[in-house]
N, C-alpha and C positions, 0 to 999 in steps of 0.2 A: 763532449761539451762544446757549445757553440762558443764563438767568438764574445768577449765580454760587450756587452753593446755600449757604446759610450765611455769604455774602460780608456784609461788617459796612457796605458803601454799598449796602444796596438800591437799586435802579433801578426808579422811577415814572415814566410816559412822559408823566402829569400834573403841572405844576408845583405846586412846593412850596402849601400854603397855611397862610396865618398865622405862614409864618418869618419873618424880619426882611429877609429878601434872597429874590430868584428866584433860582433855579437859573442860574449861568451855564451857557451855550451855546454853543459852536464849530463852526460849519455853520451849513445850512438846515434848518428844517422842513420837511417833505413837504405838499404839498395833500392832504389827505386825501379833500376831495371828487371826489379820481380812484382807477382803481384796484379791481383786485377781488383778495380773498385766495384762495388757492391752497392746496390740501393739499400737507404735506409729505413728502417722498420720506426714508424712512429707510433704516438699514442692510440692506447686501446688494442695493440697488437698484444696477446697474451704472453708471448716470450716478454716480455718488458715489464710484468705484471706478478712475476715470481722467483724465487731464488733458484738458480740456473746452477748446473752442475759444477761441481768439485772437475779439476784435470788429473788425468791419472796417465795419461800414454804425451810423456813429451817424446815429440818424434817428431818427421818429418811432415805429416799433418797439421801438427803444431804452429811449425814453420812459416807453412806454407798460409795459415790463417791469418797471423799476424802479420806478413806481408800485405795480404788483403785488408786485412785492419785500417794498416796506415794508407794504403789506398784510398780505401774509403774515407776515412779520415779529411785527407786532403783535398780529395775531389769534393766532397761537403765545406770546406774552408773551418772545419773543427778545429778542436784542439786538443780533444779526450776523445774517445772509440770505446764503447764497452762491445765484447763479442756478441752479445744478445740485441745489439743495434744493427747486426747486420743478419739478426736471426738465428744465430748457432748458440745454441746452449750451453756455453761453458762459460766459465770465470777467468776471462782474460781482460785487460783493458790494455792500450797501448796512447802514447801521448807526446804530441810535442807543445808544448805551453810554455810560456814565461810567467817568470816570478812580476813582483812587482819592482825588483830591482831592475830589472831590462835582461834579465839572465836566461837563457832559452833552455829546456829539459826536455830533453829525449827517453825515450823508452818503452819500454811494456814491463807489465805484472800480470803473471799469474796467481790464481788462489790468494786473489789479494785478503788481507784482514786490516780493516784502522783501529790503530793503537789508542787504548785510552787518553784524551788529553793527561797531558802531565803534571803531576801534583804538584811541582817545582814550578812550576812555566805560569805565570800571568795570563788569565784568559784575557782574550781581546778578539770582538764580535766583527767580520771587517761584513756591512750592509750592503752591499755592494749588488750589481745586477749579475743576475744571472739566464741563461739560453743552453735548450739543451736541441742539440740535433733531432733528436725525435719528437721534440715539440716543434717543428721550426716556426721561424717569424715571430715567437712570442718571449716577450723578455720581462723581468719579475724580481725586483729587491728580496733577494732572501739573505739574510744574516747569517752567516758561518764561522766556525775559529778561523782564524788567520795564520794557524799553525796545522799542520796534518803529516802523518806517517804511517804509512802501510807497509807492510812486511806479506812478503810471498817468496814464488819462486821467478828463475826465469827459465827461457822456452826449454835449454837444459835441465832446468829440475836443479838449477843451484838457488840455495836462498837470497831474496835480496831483498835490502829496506829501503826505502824510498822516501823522503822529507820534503816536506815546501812549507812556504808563507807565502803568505796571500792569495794571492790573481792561482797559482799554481797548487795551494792548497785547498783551495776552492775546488780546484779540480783533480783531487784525488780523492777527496768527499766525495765527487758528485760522480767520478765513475765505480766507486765502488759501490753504491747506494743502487747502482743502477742492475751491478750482479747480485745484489740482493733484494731484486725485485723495487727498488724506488725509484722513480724520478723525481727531479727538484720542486715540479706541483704537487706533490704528495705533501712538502712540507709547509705549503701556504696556508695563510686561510682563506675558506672560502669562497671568499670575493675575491682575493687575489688570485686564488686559481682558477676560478668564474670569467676571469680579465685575460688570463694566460690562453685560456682554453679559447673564449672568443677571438685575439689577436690572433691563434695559430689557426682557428678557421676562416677567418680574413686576410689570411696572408696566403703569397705564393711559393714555394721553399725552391732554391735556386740548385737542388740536386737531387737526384731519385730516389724516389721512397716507392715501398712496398704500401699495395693500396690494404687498406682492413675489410676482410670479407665479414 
């Protein structure tokens, strides 16, 4: 997921300097000295257009993707990666994002799945914009819950759940949406995706993509 455009928490992947406090943290940091970045696969490529494989071998290829992941990631100035954005077929995403509190969340999911909103929990729609890497340059009001939780594994194959609000749960929607063949124009209407689609072919994306034969 791209950068919120005009989102009032910009996200720095450097900590704060000269605040009074560091940025809290929820996760790991990535080793950055592994890892190589990857051009990104945008609209109309058909890995991005279907639901990508189950993971069955957490190993050391595993590993070594999600290194690449957050590579990509960063080099794009994202905030969400799904693996089919860099072309591989499997259901990983990996993500550093802020909530709307100012709170920074690190990590990856495997075999992600999103949990039913919760029958207790108050819906609340946050309209808010959204930008997805493999659209670049176009950006698009889509309403989402402000609440999200995905349950998977990680690169070991141990279970883990995952929770956000807002800005953050925005972006556990939109990278799991994405291993199951969605992107966030899927859920427009027509004119709005008409608009999306225009802006992204008017625009110039400030990091490599895979061209569509």
């Amino acid at each position: 997921m791209a950068e919120q455009h005009d989102h009032q928490h910009d996200h720095d992947h450097e900590p704060e300097q000269g605040g009074d406090q560091p940025v809290k943290v929820v996760g790991e940091e990535p080793d950055l000295s592994r890892g190589t970045a990857r051009p990104i696969t945008v609209f109309g490529n058909p890995v991005l257009h279907r639901e990508v494989k189950d993971v069955t071998a957490f190993d050391g290829g595993l590993s070594d993707l999600i290194d690449d992941m957050f590579q990509s990631m960063y080099a794009a100035e994202g905030v969400g990666l799904a693996a089919n954005q860099i072309g591989v077929d499997l259901k990983v995403f990996v993500y550093d994002c802020p909530d709307d509190d100012g709170v920074r969340h690190v990590g990856h999911v495997v075999n992600p799945v999103l949990e039913e909103y919760p029958a207790d929990r108050r819906r609340v729609l946050d309209d808010g914009n959204e930008g997805c890497l493999s659209v670049p340059t176009a950006y698009a009001e889509l309403p989402r819950p402000d609440y999200a939780a995905v349950t998977g594994q990680d690169k070991d194959g141990n279970p883990v759940r995952v929770e956000g609000t807002g800005f953050f749960a925005r972006c556990l929607q939109h990278e799991t949406d994405h291993l199951y063949g969605f992107l966030y124009i899927d859920k427009l209407s027509k004119r709005d995706r008409k608009d999306a689609l225009k802006q992204m072919g008017e625009g110039t994306p400030r990091y490599a993509t895979v061209p569509n034969s």
